[in-house]
BALOBA-1460 file (C-alpha; in Angstrom, 3 decimals):
// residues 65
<rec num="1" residu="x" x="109.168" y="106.090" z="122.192"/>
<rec num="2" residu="x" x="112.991" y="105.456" z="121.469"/>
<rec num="3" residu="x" x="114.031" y="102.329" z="119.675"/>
<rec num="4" residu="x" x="117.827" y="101.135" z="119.968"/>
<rec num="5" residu="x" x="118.836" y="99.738" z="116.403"/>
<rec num="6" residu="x" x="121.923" y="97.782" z="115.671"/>
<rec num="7" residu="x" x="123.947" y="99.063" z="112.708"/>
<rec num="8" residu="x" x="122.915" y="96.412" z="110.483"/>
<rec num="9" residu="x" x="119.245" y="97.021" z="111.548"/>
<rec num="10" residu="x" x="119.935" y="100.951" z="111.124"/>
<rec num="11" residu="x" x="120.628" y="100.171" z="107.454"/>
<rec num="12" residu="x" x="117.895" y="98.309" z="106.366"/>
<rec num="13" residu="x" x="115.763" y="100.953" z="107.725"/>
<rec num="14" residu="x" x="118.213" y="103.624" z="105.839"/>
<rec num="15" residu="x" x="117.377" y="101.587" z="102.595"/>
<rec num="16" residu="x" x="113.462" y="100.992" z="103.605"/>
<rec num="17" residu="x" x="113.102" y="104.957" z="103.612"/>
<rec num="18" residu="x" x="114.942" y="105.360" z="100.877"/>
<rec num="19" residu="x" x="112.791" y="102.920" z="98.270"/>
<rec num="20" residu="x" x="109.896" y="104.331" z="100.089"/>
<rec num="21" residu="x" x="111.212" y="107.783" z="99.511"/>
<rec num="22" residu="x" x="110.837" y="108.695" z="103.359"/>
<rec num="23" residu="x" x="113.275" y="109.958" z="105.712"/>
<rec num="24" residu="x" x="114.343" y="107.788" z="108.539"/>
<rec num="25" residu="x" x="111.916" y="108.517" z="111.095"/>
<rec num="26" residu="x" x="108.870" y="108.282" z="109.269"/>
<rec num="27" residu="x" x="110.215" y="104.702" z="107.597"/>
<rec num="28" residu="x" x="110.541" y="103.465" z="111.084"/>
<rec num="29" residu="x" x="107.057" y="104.748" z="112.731"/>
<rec num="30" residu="x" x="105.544" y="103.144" z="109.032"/>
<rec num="31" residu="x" x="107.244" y="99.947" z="109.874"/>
<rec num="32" residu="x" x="106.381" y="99.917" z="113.680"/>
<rec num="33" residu="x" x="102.795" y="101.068" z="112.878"/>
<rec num="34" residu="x" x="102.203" y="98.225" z="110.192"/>
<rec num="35" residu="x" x="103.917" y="95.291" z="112.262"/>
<rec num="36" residu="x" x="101.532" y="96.900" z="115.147"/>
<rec num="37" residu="x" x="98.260" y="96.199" z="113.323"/>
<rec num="38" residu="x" x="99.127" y="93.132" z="112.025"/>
<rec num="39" residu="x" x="99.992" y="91.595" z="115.501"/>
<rec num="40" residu="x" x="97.053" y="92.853" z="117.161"/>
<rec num="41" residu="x" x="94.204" y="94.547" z="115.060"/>
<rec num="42" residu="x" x="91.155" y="92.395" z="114.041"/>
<rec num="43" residu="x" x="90.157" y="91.592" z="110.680"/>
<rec num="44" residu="x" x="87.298" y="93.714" z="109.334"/>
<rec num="45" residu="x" x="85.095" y="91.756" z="108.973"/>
<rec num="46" residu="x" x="81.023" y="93.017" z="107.365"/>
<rec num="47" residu="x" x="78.551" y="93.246" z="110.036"/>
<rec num="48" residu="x" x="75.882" y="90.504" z="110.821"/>
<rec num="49" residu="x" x="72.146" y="91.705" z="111.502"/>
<rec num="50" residu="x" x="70.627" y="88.929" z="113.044"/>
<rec num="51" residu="x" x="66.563" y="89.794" z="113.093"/>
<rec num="52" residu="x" x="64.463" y="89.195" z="115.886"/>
<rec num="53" residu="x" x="61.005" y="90.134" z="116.927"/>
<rec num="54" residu="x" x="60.191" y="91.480" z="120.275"/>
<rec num="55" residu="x" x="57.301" y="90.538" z="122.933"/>
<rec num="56" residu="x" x="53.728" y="91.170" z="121.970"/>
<rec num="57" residu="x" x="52.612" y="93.216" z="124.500"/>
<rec num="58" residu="x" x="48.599" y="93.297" z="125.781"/>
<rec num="59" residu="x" x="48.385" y="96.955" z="126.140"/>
<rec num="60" residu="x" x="49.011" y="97.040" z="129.797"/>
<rec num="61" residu="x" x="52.709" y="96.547" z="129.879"/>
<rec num="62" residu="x" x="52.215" y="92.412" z="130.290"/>
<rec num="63" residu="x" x="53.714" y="90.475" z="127.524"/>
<rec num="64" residu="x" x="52.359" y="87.248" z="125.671"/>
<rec num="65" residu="x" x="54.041" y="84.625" z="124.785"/>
């Protein structure tokens, strides 16, 4: 992917890298990759088990109620 950056944008990812102690590149795939999953990826969330018991079954394949 190529991004087009304005100078003023090309510095503050110059200065991004730099207090992050990356080079330029990996600053900007960082930035793209955290605005990314905050846009679009789901909270996690813990799992909900909702129990539930099946149909009692007479033997021959019929269920009860």
């Amino acid at each position: 992917m190529e991004l087009l950056l304005s100078g003023p944008e090309l510095e503050q990812f110059k200065k991004y890298a730099e207090s992050l102690g990356m080079t330029l590149e990996e600053a900007v795939t960082h930035a793209v990759r955290t605005e990314t999953n905050r846009r679009y990826r789901l909270p996690v969330r813990p799992g909900r088990v909702v129990p539930f018991k099946g149909l009692k079954s007479d033997g021959a394949g019929e269920p009860h109620g």
